[in-house]
N, C-alpha and C positions, 0 to 999 in steps of 0.2 A: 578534524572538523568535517562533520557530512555535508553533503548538498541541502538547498534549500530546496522545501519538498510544497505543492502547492495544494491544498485540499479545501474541498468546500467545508460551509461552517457545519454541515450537519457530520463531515469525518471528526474535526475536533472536536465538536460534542462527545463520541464515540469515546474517544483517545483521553479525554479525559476521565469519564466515566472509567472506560479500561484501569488507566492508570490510580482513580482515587480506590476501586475497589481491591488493589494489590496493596493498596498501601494501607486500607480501612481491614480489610476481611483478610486475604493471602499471609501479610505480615506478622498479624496477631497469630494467627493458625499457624506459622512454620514456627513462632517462640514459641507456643501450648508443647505443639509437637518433641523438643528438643527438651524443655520442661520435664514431660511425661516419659522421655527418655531417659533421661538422666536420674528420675526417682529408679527408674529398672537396677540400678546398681553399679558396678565396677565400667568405668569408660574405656577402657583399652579394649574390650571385645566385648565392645555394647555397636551392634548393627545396625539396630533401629536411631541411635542417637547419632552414628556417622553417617548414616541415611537423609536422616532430620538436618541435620548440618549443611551436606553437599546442595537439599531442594534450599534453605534457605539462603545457602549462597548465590543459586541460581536464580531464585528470587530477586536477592538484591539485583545482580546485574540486570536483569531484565527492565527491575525499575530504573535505574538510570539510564538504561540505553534507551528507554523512554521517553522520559525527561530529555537525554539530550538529542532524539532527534523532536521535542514537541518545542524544542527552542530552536529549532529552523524551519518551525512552519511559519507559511502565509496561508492567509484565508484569502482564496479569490471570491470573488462577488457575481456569482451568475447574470448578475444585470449587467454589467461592466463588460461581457464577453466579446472581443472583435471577432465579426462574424465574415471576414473580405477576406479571412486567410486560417487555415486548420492550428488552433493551438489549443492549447488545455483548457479542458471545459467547453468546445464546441462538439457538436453533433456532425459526424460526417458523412454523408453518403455515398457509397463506391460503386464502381463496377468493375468485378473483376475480368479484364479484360480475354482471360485465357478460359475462362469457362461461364462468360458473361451472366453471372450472378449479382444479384446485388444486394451489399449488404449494406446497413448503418450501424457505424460505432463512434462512442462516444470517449473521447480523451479527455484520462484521468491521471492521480499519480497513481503509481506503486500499490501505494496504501488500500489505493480503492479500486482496482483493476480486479474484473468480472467479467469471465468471458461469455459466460452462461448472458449475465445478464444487460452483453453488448458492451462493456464498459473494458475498456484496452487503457495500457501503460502507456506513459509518454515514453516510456524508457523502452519499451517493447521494438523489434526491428519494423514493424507497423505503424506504431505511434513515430518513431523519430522519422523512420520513410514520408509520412504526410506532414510533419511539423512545414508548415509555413508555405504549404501547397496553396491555391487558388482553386476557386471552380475552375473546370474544361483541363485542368492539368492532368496529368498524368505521372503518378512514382512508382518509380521501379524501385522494389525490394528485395534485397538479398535473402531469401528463406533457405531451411534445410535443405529444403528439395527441390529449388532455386531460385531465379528469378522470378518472383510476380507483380505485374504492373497491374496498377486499379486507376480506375481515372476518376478523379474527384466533380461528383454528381451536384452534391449543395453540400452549404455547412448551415447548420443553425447555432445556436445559445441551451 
């Protein structure tokens, strides 16, 4: 059983779409594929058909591992956001205290972590570092290249 995974409603939108067009478009296209193989003639050393076969197996799995992680989502609700402490779905503003920059990033799941565009894991050593920090605090994070403490500026929603 995986973790339960928390995305906003516009990622499940996404996830579904993803997942209805594997199973509308992908699906029918890897049976054509195998189809169109197997008119080629003799299947013991037909390539194209054991080709056809290994993508639509890969297919399948993909659609269920789908499926079973879109049966442990939650949809959090942007409005609902506690903003007194860093958790998924707030905005947080930092500074880092070793090269006093400051950045803001926004905690997200997995699914939907962007670094380019601000948007950090919860699962990331970042995002668990700040889980459940306050303004004025300060977390030290274990990074590769070592410790870096950011001290928590604001959180928004």
């Amino acid at each position: 059983m995986s973790a339960i995974q928390y995305v906003t409603k516009e990622t499940l939108e996404q996830m579904k779409a993803e997942l209805q067009k594997m199973k509308s478009v992908d699906r029918p296209a890897a049976s054509r594929a195998i189809a169109e193989a197997r008119e080629k003639g003799d299947l013991k050393e037909n390539a194209e058909y054991d080709a056809a076969k290994e993508a639509q197996g890969i297919l399948e799995a993909k659609i269920a591992a789908y499926e079973g992680s879109m049966a442990n989502i939650r949809v959090m609700d942007e409005a609902n956001i506690d903003t007194s402490k860093v958790s998924i779905l707030t905005k947080v503003t930092l500074t880092n205290l070793g090269t006093k920059k400051q950045v803001t990033y926004k905690i997200v799941s997995e699914k939907e972590a962007d670094l380019k565009a601000g948007k950090i894991s919860v699962t990331s050593p970042i995002g668990k570092g700040l889980l459940g920090k306050h303004v004025g605090e300060t977390a030290e994070i274990q990074a590769p290249a070592g410790v870096l403490k950011f001290k928590v500026e604001d959180i928004t929603a």
